[in-house]
C-alpha positions as CSV (number, residue, x, y, z in Angstrom):
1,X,30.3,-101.1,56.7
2,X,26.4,-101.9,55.3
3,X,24.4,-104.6,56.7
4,X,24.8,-106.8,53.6
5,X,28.5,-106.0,54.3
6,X,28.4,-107.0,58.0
7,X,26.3,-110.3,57.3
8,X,28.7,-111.6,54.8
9,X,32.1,-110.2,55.9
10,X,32.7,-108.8,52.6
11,X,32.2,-106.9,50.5
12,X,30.4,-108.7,48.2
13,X,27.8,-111.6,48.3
14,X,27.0,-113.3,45.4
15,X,23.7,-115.2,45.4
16,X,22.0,-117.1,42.6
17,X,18.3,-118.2,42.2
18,X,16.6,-121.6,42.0
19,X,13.1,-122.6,41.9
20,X,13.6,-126.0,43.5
21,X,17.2,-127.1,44.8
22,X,18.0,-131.0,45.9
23,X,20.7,-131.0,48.6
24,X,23.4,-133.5,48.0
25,X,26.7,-132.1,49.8
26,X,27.7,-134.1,52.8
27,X,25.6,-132.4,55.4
28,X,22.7,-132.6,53.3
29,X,20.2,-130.3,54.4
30,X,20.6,-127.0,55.9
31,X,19.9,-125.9,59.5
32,X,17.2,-123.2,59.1
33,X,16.6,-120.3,61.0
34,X,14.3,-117.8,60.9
35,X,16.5,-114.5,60.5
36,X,13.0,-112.3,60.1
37,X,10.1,-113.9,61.7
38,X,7.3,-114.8,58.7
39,X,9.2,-113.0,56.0
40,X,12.9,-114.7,55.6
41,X,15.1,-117.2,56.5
42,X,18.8,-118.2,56.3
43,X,20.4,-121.8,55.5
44,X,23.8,-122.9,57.1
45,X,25.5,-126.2,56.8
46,X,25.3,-128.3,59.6
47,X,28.6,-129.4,59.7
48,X,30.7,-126.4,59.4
49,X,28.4,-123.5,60.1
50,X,28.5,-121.6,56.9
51,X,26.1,-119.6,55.3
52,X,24.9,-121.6,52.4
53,X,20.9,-120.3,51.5
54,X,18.1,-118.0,52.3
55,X,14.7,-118.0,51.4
56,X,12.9,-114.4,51.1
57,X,9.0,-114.0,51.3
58,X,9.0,-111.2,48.9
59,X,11.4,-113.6,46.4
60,X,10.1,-116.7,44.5
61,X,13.8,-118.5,44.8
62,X,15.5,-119.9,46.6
63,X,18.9,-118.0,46.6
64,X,22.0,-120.4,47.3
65,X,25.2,-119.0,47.9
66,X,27.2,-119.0,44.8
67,X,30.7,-120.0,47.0
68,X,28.7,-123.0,48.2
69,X,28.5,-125.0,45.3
70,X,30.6,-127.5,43.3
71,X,30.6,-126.1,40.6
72,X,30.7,-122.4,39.6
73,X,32.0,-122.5,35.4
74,X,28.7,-122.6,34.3
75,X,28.0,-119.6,31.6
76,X,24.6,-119.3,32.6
77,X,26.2,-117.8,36.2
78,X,26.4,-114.1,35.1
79,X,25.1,-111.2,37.4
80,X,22.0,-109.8,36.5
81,X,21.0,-107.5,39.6
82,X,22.9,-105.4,42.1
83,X,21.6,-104.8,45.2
84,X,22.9,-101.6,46.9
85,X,24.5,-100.4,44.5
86,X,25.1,-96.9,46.4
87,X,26.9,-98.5,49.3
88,X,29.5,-100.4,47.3
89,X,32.8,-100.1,48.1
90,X,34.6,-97.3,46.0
91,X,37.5,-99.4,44.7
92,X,34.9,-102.7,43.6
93,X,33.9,-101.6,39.8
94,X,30.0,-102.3,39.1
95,X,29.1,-104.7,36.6
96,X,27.8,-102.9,33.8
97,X,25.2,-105.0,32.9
98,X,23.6,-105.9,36.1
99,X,20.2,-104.6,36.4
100,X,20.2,-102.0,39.9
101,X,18.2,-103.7,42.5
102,X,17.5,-101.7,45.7
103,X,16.3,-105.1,47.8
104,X,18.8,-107.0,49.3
């Protein structure tokens, strides 16, 4: 099993980008920690533990973790990249239109 793989438990993470984000869940703002020293760092929620953000140097988003929010029928929450793409698991078809993205 990949790193990505490993981190997330399955085989699949599905992240989505925001420039700003306002927490407003019940445990309000994530416990941070520093998962790479100076170049990224993950979000859990304080209350239950799970994995709910991570901030990237390299990325101008914030990525929040899609199964974290309230809300998920928006139409505008389509993939558009695929990272590792050649270490997906053989029976999980690719979406077609997502853009390949070797960073994780």
């Amino acid at each position: 099993m990949q790193g990505l793989q490993k981190l997330g438990g399955t085989p699949v993470m599905w992240w989505v980008g925001f420039a700003t984000v306002s927490w407003t869940g019940e445990g309000g703002e994530p416990t941070w920690y520093e998962t790479f020293p100076g170049e990224a760092k993950r979000g859990f929620c304080p209350t239950c533990g799970s994995r709910v953000a991570a901030i990237d140097s390299d990325i101008p988003e914030i990525g929040i973790n899609v199964t974290a929010l309230d809300d998920t029928s928006g139409p505008d929450l389509v993939p558009i990249h695929a990272s590792f793409r050649d270490n997906a698991v053989h029976w999980l078809p690719p979406v077609p239109e997502a853009e390949h993205n070797t960073a994780g």
